[in-house]
C-alpha positions in Angstrom: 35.3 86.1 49.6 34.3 83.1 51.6 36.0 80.3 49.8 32.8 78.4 50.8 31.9 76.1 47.9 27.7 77.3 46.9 26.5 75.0 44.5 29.5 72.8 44.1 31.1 76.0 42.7 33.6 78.6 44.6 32.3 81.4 43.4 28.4 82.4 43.3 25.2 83.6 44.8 25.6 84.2 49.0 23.5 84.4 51.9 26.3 84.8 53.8 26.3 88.6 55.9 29.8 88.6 55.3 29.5 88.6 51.6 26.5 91.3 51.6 29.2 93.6 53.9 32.1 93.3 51.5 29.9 94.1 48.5 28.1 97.3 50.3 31.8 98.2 51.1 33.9 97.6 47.7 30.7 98.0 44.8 31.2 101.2 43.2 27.6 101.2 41.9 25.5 99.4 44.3 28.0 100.2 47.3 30.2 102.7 48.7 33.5 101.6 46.8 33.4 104.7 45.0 33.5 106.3 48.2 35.8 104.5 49.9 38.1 103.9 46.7 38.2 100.5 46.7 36.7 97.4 44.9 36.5 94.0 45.4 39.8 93.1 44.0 41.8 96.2 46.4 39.3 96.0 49.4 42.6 97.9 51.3 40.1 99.1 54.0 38.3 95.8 55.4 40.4 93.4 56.7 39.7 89.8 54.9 41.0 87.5 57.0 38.5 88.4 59.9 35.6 88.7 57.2 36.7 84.8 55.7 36.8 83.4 59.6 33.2 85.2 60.5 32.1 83.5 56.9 33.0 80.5 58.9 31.0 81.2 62.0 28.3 82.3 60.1 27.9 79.0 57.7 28.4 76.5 60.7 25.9 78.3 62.7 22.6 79.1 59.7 22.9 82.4 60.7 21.6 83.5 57.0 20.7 86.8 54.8 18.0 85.6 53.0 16.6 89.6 52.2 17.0 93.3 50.1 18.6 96.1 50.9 15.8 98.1 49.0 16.2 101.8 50.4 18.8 104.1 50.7 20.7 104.1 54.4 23.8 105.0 56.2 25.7 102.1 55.2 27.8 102.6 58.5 24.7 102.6 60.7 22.4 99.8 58.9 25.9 97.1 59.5 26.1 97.8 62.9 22.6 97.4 63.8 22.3 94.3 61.8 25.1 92.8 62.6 23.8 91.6 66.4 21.2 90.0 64.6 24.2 87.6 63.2 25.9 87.5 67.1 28.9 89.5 65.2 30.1 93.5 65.9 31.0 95.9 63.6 34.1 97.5 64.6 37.0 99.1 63.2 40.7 97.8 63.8 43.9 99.2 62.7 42.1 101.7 60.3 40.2 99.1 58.8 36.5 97.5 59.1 35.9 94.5 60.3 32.9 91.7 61.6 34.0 89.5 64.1 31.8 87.2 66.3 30.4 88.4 69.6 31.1 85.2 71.1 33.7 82.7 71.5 34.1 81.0 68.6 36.9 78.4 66.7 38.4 80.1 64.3 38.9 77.5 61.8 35.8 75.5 62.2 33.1 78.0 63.2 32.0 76.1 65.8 31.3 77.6 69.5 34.0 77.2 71.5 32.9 75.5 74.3 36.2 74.9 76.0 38.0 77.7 78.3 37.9 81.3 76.6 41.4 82.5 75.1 42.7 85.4 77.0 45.0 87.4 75.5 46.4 89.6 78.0 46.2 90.0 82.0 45.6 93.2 83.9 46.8 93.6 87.6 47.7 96.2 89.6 51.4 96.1 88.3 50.3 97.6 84.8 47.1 99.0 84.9 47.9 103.2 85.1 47.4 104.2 88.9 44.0 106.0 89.5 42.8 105.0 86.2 40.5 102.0 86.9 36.9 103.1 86.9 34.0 100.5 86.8 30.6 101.1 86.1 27.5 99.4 86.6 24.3 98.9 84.7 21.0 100.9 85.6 18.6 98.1 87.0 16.3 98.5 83.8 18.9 97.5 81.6 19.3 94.9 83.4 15.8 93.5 84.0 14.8 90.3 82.8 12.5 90.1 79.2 10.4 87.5 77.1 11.6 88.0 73.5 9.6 88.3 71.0 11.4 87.2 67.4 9.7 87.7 64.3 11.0 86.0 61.1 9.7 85.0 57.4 8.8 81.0 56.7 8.5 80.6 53.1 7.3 77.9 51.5 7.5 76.9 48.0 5.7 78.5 45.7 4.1 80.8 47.7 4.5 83.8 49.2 6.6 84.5 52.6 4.6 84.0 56.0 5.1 85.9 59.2 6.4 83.8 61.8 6.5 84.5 65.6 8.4 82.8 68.3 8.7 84.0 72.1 11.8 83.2 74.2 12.4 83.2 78.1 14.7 81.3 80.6 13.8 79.0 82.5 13.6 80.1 86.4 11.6 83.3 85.2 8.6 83.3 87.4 5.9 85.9 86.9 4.7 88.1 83.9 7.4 89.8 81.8 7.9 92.5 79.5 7.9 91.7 76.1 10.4 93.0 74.1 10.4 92.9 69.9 13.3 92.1 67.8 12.1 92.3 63.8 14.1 89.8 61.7 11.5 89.4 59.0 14.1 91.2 55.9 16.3 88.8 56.5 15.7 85.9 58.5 13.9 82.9 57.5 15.0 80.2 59.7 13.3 79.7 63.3 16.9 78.5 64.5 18.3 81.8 63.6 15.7 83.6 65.7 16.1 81.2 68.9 19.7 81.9 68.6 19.6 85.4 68.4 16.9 85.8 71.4 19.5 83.7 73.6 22.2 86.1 72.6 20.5 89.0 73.8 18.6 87.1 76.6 22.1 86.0 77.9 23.8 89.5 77.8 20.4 90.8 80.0 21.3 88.3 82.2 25.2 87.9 82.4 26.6 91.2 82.1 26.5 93.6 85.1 29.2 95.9 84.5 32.1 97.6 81.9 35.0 98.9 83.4 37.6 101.2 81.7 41.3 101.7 82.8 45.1 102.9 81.0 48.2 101.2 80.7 51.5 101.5 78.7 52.0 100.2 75.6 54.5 98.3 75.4 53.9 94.9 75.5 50.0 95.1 74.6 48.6 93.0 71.6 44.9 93.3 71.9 42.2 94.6 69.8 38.3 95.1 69.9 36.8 91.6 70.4 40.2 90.5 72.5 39.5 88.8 76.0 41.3 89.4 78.4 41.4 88.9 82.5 41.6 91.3 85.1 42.7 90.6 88.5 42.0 93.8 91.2 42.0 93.9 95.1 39.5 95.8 97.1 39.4 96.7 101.1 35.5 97.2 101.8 34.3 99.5 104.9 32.9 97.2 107.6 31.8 99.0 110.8 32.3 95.7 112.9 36.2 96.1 111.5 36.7 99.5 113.1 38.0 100.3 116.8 39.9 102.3 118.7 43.2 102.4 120.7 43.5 104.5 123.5 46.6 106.1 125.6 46.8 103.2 127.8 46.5 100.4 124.5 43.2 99.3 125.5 41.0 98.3 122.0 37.8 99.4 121.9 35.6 98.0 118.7 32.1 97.4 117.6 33.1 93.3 117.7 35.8 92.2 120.0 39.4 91.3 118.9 41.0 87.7 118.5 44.2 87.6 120.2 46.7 87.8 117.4 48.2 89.4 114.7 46.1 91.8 112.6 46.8 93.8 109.2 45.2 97.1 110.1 45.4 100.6 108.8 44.9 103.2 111.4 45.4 106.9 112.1 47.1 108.6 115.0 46.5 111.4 116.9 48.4 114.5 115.9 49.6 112.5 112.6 48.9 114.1 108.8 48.5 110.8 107.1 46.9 107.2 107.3 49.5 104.5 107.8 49.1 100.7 107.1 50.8 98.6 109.3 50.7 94.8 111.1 49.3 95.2 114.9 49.7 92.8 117.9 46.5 92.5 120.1 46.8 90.4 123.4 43.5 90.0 126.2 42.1 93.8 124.7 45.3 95.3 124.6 48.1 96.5 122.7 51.6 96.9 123.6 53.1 98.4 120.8 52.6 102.5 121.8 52.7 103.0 118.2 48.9 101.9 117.9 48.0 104.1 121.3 45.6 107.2 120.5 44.4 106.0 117.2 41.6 105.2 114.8 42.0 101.9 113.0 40.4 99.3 111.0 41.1 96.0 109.6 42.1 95.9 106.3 39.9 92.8 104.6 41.3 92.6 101.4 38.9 90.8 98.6 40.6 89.9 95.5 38.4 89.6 92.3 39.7 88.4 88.9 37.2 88.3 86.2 37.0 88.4 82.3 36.1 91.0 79.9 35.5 91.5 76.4 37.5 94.6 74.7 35.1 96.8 73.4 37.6 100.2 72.6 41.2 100.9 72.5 42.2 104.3 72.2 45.6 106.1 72.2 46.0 109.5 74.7 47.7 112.5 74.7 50.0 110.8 77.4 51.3 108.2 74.9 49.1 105.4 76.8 46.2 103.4 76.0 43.0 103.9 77.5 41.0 100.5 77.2 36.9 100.5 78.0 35.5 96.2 78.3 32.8 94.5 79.1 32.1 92.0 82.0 32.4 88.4 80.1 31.0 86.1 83.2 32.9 82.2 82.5 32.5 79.8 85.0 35.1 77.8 87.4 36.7 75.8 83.9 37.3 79.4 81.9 34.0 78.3 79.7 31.6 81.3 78.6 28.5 81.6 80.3 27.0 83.3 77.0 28.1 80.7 74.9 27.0 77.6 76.9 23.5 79.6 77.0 23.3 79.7 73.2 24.7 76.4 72.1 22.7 74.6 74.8 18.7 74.0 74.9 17.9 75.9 78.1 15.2 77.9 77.2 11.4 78.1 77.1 9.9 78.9 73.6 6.3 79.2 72.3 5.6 79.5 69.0 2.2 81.0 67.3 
């Protein structure tokens, strides 16, 4: 599958996940070919060329399957809880699985991609679907900060495998915290592998605060699960030192006093059905303009926030549009991930028993 040379040879023994997923998927005896009617040489469900660049990712960064699959499991299940443990997701695409890395990677090399993340599409006001944008923040304990705990195997030659324990933190984490456990001992014999995968889910504790879900049309859209993309939204926040009053005479009255000058406002009137949004002129506490006289108003701050996600579901409606649910993706001021300068740097505290 791979194309990676093992042994000097093309073809042979893995310890790629990659090449344990395909052969789960297409064996009739040992997988769920049978099942899925396919094998190895039709694998019509999976799409290969994502499974060959994740092969990549996987050989540049040791994250290896050195283990059994010894007991009967839901195949479906078992891949996608394993499959963090190899910073990839499980998904389905197009009707067809797939394991793509969870972070920004170079698709020919394997190497993290340290340079601005790729975004695919942009999302503003013009063609997001009105009164569709939700966002949702994480409950505080999902949130809170951890010490993980990674077990793994060390083996040595000619002996039998030994449990190995490391703990992970960041650095600027004061105090005593809760441990948390990740098991990697079927699987993972490399201490590297277990540094790497506490960082990954150190980082995503740390980094991401909220997913937001919105529609839009589809035409024009080329994304799929895994896709980033940037989103670019305008809010007005209530201030009470931003609201005031006009009376009958065009005198302001307001919690912090007016600058002469020009101010975007949105205000109600007296005897009117409907807030309106307009541009008002204040001069010495007072306004001329008798269209702002008997009102309610407030000062429209407008904030504009542009951030990027990671697409974590498409799916089509019964409108005909495409309901899209991501993931906060926190880069800095170059574009560059936050999660991956976390894992392919050294910041982190470990201690090892």
């Amino acid at each position: 599958l791979t194309g990676l040379p093992v042994n000097g040879q093309p073809l042979g023994p893995s310890n790629l996940f990659t090449d344990l997923v395909f052969y789960l998927l297409t064996d009739g005896m040992g997988g769920a070919g049978q099942l899925l009617k396919m094998d190895k040489d039709n694998p019509k469900l999976l799409n290969q060329d994502d499974f060959v660049e994740t092969s990549r990712f996987l050989h540049a960064q040791k994250l290896f399957f050195n283990g059994v699959v010894g007991d009967r499991t839901n195949l479906r299940q078992y891949i996608t809880d394993v499959a963090p443990y190899f910073l990839c997701n499980f998904v389905i695409m197009d009707g067809k699985f797939s394991l793509k890395p969870a972070i920004p990677h170079m698709a020919d090399s394997g190497q993290i991609n340290l340079g601005p993340v790729p975004i695919e599409q942009l999302f503003t006001a013009g063609n997001i679907l009105e009164d569709s944008y939700k966002l949702e923040y994480l409950r505080s304990e999902e949130r809170r900060p951890f010490k993980a705990v990674m077990r793994n195997s060390q083996e040595t030659k000619n002996k039998l495998p030994e449990e190995k324990v490391v703990e992970v933190k960041l650095p600027k984490q004061e105090g005593l915290l809760p441990q948390e456990q990740f098991d990697l001992t079927q699987f993972c014999t490399s201490e590297e592998h277990a540094i790497k995968v506490a960082k990954y889910f150190l980082g995503i504790r740390k980094l991401v605060s909220h997913t937001i879900s919105f529609s839009t049309t589809v035409h024009g859209l080329s994304l799929r699960a895994g896709s980033y993309i940037k989103v670019i939204t305008e809010a007005t926040p209530y201030s009470a030192a931003n609201t005031g009053t006009v009376n009958s005479s065009g005198v302001v009255t307001s919690v912090s006093e007016l600058a002469d000058g020009t101010h975007n406002v949105s205000f109600f009137k007296t005897g009117s059905e409907d807030v309106e949004e307009s541009t008002m002129q204040v001069s010495g506490g007072v306004v001329a303009d008798s269209t702002f006289h008997d009102t309610v108003f407030t000062i429209k701050n407008t904030t504009v926030s542009q951030n990027v996600y990671v697409v974590e579901q498409l799916t089509f409606s019964q409108e005909g549009t495409v309901d899209i649910v991501a993931s906060e993706h926190p880069c800095d001021d170059d574009g560059v991930s936050e999660l991956a300068k976390l894992i392919a740097g050294d910041s982190v505290i470990t201690v090892r028993s």
